[in-house]
C-alpha positions as CSV (number, residue, x, y, z in Angstrom):
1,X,-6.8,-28.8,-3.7
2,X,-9.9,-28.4,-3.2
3,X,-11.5,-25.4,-0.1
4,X,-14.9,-26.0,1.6
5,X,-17.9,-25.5,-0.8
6,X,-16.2,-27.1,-3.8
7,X,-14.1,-23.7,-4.0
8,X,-10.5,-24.0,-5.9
9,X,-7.6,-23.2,-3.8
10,X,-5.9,-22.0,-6.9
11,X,-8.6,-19.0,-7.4
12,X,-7.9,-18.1,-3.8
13,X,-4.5,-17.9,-5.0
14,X,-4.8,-16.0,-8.0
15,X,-7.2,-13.6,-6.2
16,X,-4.6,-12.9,-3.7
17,X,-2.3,-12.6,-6.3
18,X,-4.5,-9.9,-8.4
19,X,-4.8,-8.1,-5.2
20,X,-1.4,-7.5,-4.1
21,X,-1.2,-6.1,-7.7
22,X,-3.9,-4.0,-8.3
23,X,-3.2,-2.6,-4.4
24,X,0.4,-1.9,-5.7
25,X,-0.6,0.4,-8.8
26,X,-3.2,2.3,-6.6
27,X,-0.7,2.8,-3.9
28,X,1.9,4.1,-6.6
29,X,-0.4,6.2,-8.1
30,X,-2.6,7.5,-4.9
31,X,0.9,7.3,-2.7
32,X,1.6,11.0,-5.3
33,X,-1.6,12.6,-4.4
34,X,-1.3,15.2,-1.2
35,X,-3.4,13.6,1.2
36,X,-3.5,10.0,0.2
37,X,0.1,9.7,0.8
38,X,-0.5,7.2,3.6
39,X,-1.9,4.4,1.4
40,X,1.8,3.9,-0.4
41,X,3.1,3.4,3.4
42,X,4.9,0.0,4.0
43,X,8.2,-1.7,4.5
44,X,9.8,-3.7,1.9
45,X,12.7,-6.4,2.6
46,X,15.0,-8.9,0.4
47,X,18.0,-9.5,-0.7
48,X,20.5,-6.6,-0.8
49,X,23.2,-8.3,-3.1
50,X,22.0,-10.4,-5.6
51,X,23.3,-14.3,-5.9
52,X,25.2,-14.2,-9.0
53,X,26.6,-17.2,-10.9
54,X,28.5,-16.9,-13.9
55,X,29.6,-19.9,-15.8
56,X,31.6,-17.5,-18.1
57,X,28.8,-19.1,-21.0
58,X,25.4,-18.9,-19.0
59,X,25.2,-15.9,-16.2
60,X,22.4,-16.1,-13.8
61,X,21.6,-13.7,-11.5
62,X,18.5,-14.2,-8.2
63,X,17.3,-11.2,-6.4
64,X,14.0,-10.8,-4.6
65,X,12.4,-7.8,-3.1
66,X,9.0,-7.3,-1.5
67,X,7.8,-4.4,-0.9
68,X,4.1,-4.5,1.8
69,X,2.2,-1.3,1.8
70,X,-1.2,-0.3,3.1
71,X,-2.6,-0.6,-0.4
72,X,-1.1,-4.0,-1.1
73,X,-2.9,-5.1,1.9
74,X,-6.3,-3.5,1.5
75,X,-6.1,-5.6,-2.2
76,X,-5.9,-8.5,0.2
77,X,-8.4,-7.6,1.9
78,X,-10.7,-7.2,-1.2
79,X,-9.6,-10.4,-3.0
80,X,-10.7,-12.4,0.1
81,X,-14.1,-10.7,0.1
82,X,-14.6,-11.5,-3.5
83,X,-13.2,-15.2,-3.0
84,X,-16.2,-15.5,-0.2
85,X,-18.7,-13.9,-2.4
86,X,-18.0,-16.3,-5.1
């Protein structure tokens, strides 16, 4: 589990994680300003219908979507430079 330099793989991980998500909320937020419309640009894929299964007592239902913009990928970007700077 362990990266070269002693690094965790985990806080890679959770880096990328943070990433996507702070690039999501800037790119929902900047994507409404005029000129900064570009940043919420992306494509986003999943499943349409969701699998449902109802056991008439339990009812579960999966769906997955993800949605890749410009901003989501610039947080990449940012959480790898911070992994290599730590």
């Amino acid at each position: 589990m362990y990266g070269g330099k002693g690094k965790n793989s985990w806080s890679l991980f959770l880096l990328l994680l943070g990433g996507i998500v702070i690039g999501g909320f800037i790119g929902h937020y900047l994507g409404k300003v005029p000129y900064m419309q570009w940043i919420n640009y992306g494509q986003e894929f999943g499943l349409q219908n969701p699998i449902i299964l109802d056991l008439s007592v339990i009812y579960i239902q999966f769906s997955i979507k993800i949605e890749i913009t410009i901003a989501s990928i610039l947080g990449i970007i940012a959480a790898i430079l911070i992994y290599k700077r730590i």
